[in-house]
C-alpha positions as CSV (number, residue, x, y, z in Angstrom):
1,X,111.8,54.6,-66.8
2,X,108.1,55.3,-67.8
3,X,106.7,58.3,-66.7
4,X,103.8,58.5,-64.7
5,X,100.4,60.4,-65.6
6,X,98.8,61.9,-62.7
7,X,96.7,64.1,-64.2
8,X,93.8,61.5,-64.1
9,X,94.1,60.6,-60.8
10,X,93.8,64.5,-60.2
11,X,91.1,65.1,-61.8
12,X,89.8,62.1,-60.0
13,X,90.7,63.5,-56.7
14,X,89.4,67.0,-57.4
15,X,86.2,65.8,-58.7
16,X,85.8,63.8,-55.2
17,X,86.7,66.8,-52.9
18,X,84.4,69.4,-54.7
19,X,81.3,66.7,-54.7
20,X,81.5,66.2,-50.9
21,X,82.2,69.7,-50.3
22,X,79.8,71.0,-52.2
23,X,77.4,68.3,-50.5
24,X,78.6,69.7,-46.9
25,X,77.7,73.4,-48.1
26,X,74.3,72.6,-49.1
27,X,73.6,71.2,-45.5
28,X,75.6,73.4,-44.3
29,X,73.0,76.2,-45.2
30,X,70.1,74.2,-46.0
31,X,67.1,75.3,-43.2
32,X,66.1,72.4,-41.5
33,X,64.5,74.4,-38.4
34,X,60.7,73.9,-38.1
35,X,58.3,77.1,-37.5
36,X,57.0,77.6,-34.2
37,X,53.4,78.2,-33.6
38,X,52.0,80.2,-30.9
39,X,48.3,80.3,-29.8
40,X,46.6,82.6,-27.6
41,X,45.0,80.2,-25.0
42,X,44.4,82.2,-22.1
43,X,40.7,82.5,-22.7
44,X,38.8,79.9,-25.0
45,X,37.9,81.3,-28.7
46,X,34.1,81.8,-29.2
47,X,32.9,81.8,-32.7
48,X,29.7,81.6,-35.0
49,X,29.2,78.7,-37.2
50,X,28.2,81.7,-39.8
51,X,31.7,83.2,-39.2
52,X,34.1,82.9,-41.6
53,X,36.7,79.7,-41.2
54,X,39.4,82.6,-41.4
55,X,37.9,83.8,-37.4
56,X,39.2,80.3,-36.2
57,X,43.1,82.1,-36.9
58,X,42.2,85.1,-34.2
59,X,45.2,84.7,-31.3
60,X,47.3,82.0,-33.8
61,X,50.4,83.6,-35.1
62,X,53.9,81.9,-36.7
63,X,57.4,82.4,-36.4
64,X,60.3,81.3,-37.9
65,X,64.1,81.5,-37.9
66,X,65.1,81.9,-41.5
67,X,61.9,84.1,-42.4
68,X,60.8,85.9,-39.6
69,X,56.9,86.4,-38.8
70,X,54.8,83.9,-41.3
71,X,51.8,84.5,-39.9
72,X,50.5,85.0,-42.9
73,X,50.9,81.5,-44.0
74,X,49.0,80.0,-41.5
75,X,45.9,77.7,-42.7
76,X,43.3,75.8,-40.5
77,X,44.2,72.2,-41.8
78,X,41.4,70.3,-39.9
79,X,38.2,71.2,-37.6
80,X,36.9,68.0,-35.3
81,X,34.1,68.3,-33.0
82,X,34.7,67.4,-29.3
83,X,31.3,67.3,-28.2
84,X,27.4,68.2,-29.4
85,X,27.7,71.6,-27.6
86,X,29.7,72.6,-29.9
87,X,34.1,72.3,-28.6
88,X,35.7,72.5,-31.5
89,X,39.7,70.8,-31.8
90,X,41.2,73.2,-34.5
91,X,44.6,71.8,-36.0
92,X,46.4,74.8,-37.9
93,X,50.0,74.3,-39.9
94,X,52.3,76.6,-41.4
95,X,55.1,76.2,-43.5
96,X,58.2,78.5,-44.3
97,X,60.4,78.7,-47.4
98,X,62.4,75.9,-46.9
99,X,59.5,73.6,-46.6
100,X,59.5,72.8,-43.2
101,X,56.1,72.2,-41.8
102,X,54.6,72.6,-38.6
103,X,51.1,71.4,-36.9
104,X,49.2,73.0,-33.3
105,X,46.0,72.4,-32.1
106,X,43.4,74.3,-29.9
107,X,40.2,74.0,-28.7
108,X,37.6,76.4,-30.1
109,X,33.7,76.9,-29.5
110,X,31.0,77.0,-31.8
111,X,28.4,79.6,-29.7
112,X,25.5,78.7,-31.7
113,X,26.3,74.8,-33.2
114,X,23.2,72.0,-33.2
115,X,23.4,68.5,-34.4
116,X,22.2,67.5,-37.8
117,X,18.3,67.4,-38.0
118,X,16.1,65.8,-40.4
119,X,13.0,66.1,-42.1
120,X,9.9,64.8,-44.1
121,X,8.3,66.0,-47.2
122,X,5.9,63.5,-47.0
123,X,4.9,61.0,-44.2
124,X,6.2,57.5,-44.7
125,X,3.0,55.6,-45.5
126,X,2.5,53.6,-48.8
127,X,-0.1,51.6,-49.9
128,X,0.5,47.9,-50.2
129,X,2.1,46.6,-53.5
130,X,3.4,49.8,-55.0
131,X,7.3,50.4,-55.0
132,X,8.7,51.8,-52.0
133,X,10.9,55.0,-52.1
134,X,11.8,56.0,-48.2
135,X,14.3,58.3,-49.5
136,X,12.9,60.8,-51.1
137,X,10.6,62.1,-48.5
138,X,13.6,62.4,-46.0
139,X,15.8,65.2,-45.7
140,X,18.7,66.4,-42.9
141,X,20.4,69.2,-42.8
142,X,22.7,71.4,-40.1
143,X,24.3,74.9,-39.5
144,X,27.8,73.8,-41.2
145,X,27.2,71.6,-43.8
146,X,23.7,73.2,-45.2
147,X,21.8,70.5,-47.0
148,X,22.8,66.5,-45.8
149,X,20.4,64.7,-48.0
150,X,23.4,62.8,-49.9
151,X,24.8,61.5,-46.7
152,X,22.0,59.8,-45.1
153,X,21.9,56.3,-45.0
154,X,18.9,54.2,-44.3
155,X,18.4,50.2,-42.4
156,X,15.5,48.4,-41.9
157,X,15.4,47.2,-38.3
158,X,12.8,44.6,-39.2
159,X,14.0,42.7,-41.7
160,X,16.3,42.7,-44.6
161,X,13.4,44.8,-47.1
162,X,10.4,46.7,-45.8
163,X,7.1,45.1,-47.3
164,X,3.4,43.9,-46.1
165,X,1.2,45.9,-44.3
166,X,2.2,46.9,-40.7
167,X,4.8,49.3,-39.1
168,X,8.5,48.6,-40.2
169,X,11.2,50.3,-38.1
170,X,13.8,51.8,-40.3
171,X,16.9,53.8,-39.0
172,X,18.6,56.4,-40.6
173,X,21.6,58.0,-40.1
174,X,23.5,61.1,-41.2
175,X,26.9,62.6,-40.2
176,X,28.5,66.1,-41.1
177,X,31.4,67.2,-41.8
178,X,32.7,68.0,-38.2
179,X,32.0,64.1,-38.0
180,X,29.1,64.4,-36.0
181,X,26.2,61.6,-36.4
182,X,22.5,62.0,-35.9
183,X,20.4,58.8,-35.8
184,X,16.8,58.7,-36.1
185,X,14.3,55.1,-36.1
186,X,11.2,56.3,-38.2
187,X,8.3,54.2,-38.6
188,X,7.3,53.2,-42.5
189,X,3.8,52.3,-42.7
190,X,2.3,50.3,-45.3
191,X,-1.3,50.3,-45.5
192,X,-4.1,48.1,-47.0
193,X,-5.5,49.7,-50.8
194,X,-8.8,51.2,-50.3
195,X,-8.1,52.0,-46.3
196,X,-8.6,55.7,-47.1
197,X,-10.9,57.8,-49.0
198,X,-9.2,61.1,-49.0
199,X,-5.9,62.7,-48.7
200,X,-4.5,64.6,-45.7
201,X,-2.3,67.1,-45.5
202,X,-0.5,68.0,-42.3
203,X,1.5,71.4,-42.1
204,X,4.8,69.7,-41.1
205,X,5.3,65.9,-40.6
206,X,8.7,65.3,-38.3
207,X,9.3,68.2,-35.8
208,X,11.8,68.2,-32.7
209,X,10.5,70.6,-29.9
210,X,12.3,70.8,-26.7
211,X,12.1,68.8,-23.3
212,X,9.2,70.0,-21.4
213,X,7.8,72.4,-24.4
214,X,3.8,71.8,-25.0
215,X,2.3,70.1,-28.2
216,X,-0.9,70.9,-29.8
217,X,-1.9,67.7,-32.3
218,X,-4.1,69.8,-34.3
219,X,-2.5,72.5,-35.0
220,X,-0.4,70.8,-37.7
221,X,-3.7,70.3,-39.8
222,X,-3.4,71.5,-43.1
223,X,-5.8,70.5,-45.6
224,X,-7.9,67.9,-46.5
225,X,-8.2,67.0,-50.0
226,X,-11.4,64.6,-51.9
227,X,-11.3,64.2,-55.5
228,X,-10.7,67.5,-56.7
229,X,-12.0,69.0,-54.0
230,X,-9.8,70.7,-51.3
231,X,-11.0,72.0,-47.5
232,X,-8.3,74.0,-45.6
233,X,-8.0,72.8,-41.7
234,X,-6.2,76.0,-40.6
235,X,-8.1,77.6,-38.8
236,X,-10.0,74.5,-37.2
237,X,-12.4,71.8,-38.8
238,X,-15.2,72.9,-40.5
239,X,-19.1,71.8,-39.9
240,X,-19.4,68.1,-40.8
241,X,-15.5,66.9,-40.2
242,X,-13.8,65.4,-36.9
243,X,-10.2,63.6,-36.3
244,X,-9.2,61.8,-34.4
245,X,-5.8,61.3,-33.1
246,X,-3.7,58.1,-31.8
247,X,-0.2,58.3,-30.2
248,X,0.7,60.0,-26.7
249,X,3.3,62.6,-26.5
250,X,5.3,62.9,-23.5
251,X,7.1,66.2,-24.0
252,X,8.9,66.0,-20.5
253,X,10.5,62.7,-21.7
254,X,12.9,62.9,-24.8
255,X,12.2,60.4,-27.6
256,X,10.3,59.9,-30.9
257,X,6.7,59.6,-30.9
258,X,4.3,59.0,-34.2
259,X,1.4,60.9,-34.1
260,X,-1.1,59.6,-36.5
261,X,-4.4,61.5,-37.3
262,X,-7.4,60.3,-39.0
263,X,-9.5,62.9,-40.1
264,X,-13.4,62.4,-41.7
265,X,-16.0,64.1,-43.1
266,X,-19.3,63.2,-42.4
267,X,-22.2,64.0,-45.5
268,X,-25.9,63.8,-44.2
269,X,-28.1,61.6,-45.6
270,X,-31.7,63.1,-46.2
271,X,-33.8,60.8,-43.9
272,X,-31.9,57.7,-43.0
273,X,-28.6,58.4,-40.7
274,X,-27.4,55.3,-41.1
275,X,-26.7,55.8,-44.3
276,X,-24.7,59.0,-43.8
277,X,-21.1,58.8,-46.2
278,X,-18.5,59.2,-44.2
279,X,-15.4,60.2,-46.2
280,X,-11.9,59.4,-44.4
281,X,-7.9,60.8,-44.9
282,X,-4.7,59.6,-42.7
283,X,-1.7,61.2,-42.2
284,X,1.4,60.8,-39.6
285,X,3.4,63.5,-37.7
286,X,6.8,62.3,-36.5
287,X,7.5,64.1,-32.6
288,X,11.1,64.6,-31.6
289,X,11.3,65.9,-28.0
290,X,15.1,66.9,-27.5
291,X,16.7,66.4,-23.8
């Protein structure tokens, strides 16, 4: 009779029962356990948008069963505004050594947050028949995110490209990184060549003052500019100039409100008054009352 080798099938078989028990071992002592995170919610967290994002930890703290305290490894994964006066959601996650991950979330105050605001380096008035750029001139900024200029976005309300002379709505649009959106519709202006004489300067030109706040139109004059001549407006107009200004403000009702200001200087003739030269500037001031 032949004799049988089991030494194969032994191997075979040993190979089998250290594979799966080695398998069972590993889960055996693998940590599955997620961390928990514990947050101090008794009283709401107030903090300055100045603060660093490391203040938005105060009250958080980590624990887990394999390492112990991990507070350390705690990070603010994601802020989300709630609403404009600031309520922050703040979603923190930790993870311990054996890669298990968890997620909380709180809600957290900004003290001191305000909505994205923009600006104007120049008022939005071109002559007819030169190339438009409404970008340039507008700016927006807020207290998280600094300088917004990149993210604004811009739509003519009128039709699909702003040209001919007239007003043409267009509405710009910004958001930060908390996700919060400020809109504004500001009027572009195109004007005839040869309307205007002169060039006026105004001190600012868009400006958001509160509900109920009072605004005087002429102190935003800056300086009125002919040829290479220039007249500061300052301190009020000097002898031989007047303006004039078109556009009502109501301050106790929140919206946008152009203020445009026309401002001339009158030179005497000798003898004849009729024949007085009457040099003329425009500019526009852009009025946001906040509610």
């Amino acid at each position: 009779m032949k004799k049988i080798n089991w030494r194969p099938l032994l191997l075979i078989i040993c190979f089998v029962i250290a594979f799966f028990g080695y398998r069972y071992y590993v889960a055996l002592h693998t940590d599955t356990d997620v961390p928990e995170i514990s947050m101090d919610t008794a009283e709401l967290l107030q903090v300055s948008v100045e603060d660093p994002k490391s203040t938005l930890l105060q009250g958080v703290t980590a624990q887990d069963r394999q390492d112990g305290d991990i507070s350390g490894k705690l990070v603010v994964e994601g802020v989300q505004l709630l609403d404009q006066d600031g309520l922050l959601a703040v979603t923190y996650a930790v993870a311990d050594s054996g890669g298990n991950v968890a997620k909380a979330t709180r809600e957290v105050l900004y003290t001191d947050y305000e909505s994205p605001k923009f600006s104007l380096s120049t008022p939005l008035i071109y002559w007819e028949n030169t190339d438009l750029d409404i970008m340039t001139p507008v700016g927006a900024s807020d207290v998280v995110d600094g300088d917004l200029r990149h993210r604004i976005r811009a739509t003519s309300l009128t039709e699909s490209s702003v040209v001919g002379v007239g007003i043409h709505n267009v509405h710009f649009q910004v958001t930060n990184s908390l996700g919060d959106t400020a809109e504004l519709v500001l009027p572009v202006e195109i004007i005839a060549t040869g309307s205007y004489d002169a060039g006026l300067t105004l001190k600012e030109y868009l400006i958001y003052i509160p509900q109920g706040s009072t605004f005087r139109a002429n102190s935003y004059l800056e300086q009125f500019t002919y040829k290479s001549e220039e007249v500061s407006l300052r301190s009020g107009l000097p002898e031989g100039f007047s303006v004039k200004t078109t556009g009502e403000v109501r301050t106790e009702e929140p919206g946008v409100y152009p203020v445009g200001y026309t401002v001339a200087y009158t030179i005497p003739h000798e003898t004849n008054p009729e024949l007085d030269q009457r040099i003329v500037a425009y500019s526009k001031l852009i009025v946001v009352v906040e509610g």
